[in-house]
N, C-alpha and C positions, 0 to 999 in steps of 0.2 A: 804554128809559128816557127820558121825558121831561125837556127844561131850560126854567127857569121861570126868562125875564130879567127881566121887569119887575114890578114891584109890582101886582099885577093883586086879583080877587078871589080867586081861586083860589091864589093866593102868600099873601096873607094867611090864608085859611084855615087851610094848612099851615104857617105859620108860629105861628100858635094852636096846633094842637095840639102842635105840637114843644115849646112853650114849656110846653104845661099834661102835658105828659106828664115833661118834665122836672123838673118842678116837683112831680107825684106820685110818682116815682123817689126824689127828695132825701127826698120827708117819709117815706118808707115805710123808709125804712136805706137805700138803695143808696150803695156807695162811690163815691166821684169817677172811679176808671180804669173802674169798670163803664157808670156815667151815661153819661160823657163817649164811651165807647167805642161804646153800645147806639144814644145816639142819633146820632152820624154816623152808623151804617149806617144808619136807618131816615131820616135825612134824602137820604144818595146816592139810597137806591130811589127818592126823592119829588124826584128831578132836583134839590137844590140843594146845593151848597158851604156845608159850614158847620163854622164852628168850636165848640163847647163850653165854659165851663171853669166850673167848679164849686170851688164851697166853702162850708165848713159857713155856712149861713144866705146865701148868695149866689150868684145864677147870671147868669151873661153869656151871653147867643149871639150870634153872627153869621152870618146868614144870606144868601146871595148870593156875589156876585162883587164886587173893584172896588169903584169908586163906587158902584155900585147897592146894595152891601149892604146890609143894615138887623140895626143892634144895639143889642139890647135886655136890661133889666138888671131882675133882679128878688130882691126881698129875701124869703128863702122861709127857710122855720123847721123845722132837723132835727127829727124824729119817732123813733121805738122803729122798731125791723124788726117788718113786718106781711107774715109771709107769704104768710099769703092775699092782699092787696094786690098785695105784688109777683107771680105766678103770675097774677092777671089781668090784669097791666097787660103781663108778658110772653106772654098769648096773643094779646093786642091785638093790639103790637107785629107777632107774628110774622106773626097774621092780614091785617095790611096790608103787609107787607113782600111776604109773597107775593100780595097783590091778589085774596085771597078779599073783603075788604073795602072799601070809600071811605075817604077821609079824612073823613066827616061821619057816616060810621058807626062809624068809629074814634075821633071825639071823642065821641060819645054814647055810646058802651062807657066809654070814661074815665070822665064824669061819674056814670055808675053802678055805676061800682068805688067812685070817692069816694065815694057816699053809701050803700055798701052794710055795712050792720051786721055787726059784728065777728061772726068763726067759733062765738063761746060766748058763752053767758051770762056776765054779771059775777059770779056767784057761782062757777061754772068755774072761770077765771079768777083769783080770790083765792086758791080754794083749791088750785088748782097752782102760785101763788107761795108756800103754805106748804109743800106737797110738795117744792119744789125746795129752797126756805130749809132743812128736816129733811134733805132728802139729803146735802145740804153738809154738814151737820152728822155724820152716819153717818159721811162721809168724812173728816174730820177728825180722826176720836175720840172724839166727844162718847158721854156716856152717852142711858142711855133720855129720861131727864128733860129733860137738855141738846137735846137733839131735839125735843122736843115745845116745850120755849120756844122752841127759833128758828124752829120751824114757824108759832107763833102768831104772833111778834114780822112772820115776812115775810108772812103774809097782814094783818097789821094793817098793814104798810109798801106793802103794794099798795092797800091801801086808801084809805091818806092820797094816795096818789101820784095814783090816779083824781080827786083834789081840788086835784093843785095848783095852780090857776088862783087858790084864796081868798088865794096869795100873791101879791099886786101889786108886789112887789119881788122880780123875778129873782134865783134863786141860795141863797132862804132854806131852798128844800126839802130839800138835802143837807144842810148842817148843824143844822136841825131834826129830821132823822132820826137823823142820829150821834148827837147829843144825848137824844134820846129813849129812844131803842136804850138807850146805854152806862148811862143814867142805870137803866132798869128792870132790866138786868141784872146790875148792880152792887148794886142793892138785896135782888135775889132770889138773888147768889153770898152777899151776907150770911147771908141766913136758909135758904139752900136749899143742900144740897152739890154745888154747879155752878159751872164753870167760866164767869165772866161772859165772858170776853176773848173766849171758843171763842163764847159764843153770838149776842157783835156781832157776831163777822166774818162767824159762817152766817148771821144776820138781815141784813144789810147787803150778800151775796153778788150779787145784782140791781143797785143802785146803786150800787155800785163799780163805777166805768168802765174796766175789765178789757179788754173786747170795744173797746170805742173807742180805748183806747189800740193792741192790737196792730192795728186798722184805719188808724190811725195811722200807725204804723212800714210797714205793708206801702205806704200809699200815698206813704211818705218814697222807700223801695225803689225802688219803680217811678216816684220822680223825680216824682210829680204832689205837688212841694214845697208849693205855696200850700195847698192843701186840706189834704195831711200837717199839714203844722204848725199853722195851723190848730184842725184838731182835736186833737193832741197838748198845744195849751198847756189848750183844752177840759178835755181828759181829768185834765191833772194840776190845773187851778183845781176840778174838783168833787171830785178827792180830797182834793185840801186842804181844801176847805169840810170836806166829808164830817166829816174827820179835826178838824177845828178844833171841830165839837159834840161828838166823843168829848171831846175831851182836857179843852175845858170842865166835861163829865158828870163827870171823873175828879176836876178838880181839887177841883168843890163836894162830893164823895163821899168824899175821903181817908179820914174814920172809918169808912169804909163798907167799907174793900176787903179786912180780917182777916177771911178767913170764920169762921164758928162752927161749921162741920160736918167732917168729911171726906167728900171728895168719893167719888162712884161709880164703878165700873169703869165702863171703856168696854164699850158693847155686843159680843156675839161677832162675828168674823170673819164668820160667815156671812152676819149682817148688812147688811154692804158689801155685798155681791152686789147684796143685796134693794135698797137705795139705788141702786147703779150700774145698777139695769134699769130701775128706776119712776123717776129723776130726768131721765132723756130725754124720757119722756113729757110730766110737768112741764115741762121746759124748751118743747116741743112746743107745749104750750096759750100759757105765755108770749109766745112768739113767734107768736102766732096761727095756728100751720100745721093746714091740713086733715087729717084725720083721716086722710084716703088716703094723706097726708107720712109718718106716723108708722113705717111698719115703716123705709124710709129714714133717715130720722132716728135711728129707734133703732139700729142696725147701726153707722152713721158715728159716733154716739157714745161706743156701748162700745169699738167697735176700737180710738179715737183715744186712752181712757182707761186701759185696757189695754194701749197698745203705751206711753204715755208711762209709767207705773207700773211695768211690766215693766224698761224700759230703763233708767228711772233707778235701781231697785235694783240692776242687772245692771253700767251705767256712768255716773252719774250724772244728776242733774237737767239741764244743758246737753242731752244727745243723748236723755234721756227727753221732752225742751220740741219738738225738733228731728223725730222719730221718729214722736212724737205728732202734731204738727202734720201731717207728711206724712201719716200713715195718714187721718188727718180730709181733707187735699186730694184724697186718689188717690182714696178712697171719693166726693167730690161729686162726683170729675168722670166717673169709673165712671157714678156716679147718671144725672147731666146727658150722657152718650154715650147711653144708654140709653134711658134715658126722655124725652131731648129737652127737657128743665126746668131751669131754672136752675140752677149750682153753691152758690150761696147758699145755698139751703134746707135743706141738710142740714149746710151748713159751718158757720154762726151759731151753732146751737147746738153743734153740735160742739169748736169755740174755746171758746165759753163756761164748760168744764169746765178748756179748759190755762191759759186768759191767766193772767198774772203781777200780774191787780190785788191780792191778796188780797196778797201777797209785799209790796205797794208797800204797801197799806195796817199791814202791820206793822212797814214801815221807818219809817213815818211814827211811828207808838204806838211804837216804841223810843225813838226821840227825845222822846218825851215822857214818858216814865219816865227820860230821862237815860242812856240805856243808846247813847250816841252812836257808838261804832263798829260795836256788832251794827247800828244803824241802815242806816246808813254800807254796811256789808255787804251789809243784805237789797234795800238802792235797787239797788246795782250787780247784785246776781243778781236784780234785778226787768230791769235793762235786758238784759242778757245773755240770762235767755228769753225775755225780748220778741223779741230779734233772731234767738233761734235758732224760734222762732214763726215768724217771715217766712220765714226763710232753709226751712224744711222747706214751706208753701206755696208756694213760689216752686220748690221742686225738686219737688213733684208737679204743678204746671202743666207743666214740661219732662220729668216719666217722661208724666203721661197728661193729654192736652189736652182739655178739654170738649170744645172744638169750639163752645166759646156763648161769648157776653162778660156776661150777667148772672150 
């Protein structure tokens, strides 16, 4: 192992890429204890001391010794998890850790992760955000009908989303969407026998920051507080938004919400199945994971859905949150022993079916019908499986260890 004291060129170099590798980590999903974690080791190999710390939209390094150090601070912009993204950025990584590669070949591999065009087409894409939007829906209860709007409602919400740049004032995208959402489904629970309520939560199941918030709570856990919180006030400011265009939608709609119909049974049992197999997939393309991800993926997400649903008919929600979350950890890290890939990949989506946003978001909409202690209620069993979330990854890292830190 080489040590690089002085500010040379070949420090600077390595000092670039540390910085622009970190900086593709943040935008790509990675959490603060994986960042902060992945790239000390790959700065040790590279002979220097250095310290990390990360948070949402801000990254610090220090690199060196002493006096000599040199820190550098950079204002970087969370991004969606890209799987494919991250998977090349962790072959980089591992290819220069073991010195198949340079550091000048391993910044030029970065630069063409960055600019390498997403796994699918945008057409893909939307319409596995409507496949996942209808699963949610299966899962819930919805009827045939009620499925087919939330399917249309989230590929038209992936759509706008691909656009939201035409908002120049940050933060209007989520409650432009509640609003949207609540407002067409309230219109169509008038005149159609459907459950509007059922069909914003499934259309909205994507930008409800669910997955943020339990990355949240896990990186409270592991004490990487600045970033934790952080993102945790994040998570609950876009449900608020989110929630603040429902509640708008309901209030301009009152004549609206006595349906005219009766409503339809929910689809048969068998159903669910078909939902719980095809909605991994969907989640899959979401999360841009290569095609070769998918039987992974689907495996760590049925088991995780099925032990939490199991257990919570068996002993309630708490140890079905708790249960589920381990079956989804033990399966990543099975994964990542195995195949030597990241525990992420299969984990992201995996959570994405427990997290407790959909809970938080009907704590919120109680409160806004005035139904203030079921509210009241459904926040504190939002936070209680948030924590039994953590608390069941954090006990399949100590049953089965990757052995990797992303």
């Amino acid at each position: 192992m080489k040590r690089i004291e002085s500010v040379s060129e070949e420090s600077e170099q390595i000092d670039s890429f540390l910085l622009r590798a970190a900086e593709l980590l943040h935008r790509y999903g990675t959490p603060s204890f994986r960042l902060e974690g992945v790239m000390t080791r790959v700065a040790t190999t590279q002979g220097l001391h250095s310290e990390f710390l990360y948070t949402p939209t801000a990254l610090i390094v220090g690199l060196g010794y002493g006096e000599s150090q040199r820190t550098y601070v950079r204002r970087v912009e969370s991004g969606e998890t890209d799987i494919s993204k991250l998977l090349a950025l962790d072959q980089i990584l591992e290819d220069l850790e073991s010195g198949r590669i340079s550091v000048a070949d391993a910044a030029e591999r970065l630069e063409q992760t960055a600019s390498d065009p997403p796994p699918f087409r945008t057409l893909v894409s939307l319409l596995a955000s409507a496949i996942a939007c209808a699963g949610v829906a299966v899962i819930f209860g919805g009827s045939w009908l009620e499925t087919l709007i939330a399917g249309f409602f989230g590929l038209v919400i992936a759509y706008l989303a691909m656009f939201a740049s035409v908002f120049t004032q940050r933060g209007l995208l989520e409650p432009f969407l509640g609003f949207a959402v609540a407002l067409c489904a309230v219109a169509l629970g008038h005149w159609l026998p459907v459950n509007d309520r059922l069909i914003t939560m499934a259309a909205l199941i994507l930008p409800i920051p669910g997955l943020t918030l339990t990355i949240a709570l896990t990186e409270l856990a592991l004490h990487h507080l600045s970033s934790g919180s952080a993102r945790l006030a994040g998570a609950m400011v876009s449900l608020f938004t989110l929630v603040v265009g429902v509640a708008i939608a309901w209030r301009l709609t009152d004549a609206w919400m006595e349906p005219m119909h009766d409503k339809i049974d929910p689809l048969p049992g068998w159903c669910l199945w078909i939902a719980v197999s095809v909605t991994p997939m969907a989640l899959a393309v979401v999360f841009k994971a290569p095609i070769s991800q998918w039987p992974a993926i689907m495996v760590v997400v049925i088991s995780g859905f099925l032990t939490s649903r199991t257990m919570t008919e068996m002993a309630g929600p708490e140890v079905g949150a708790l249960l589920g979350a381990m079956a989804v950890g033990c399966g990543s890290n099975i994964y990542a022993r195995v195949f030597n890939r990241p525990a992420i990949i299969p984990q992201t989506p995996g959570l994405l079916i427990l997290v407790p946003g959909t809970i938080g978001y009907s704590a919120l909409t109680a409160m806004i019908d005035n139904e203030t202690i079921r509210g009241v209620e459904l926040a504190f069993s939002m936070s209680i499986l948030g924590v039994a979330l953590v608390g069941g990854l954090l006990l399949a890292n100590q049953l089965i260890s990757p052995k990797r830190i992303l």
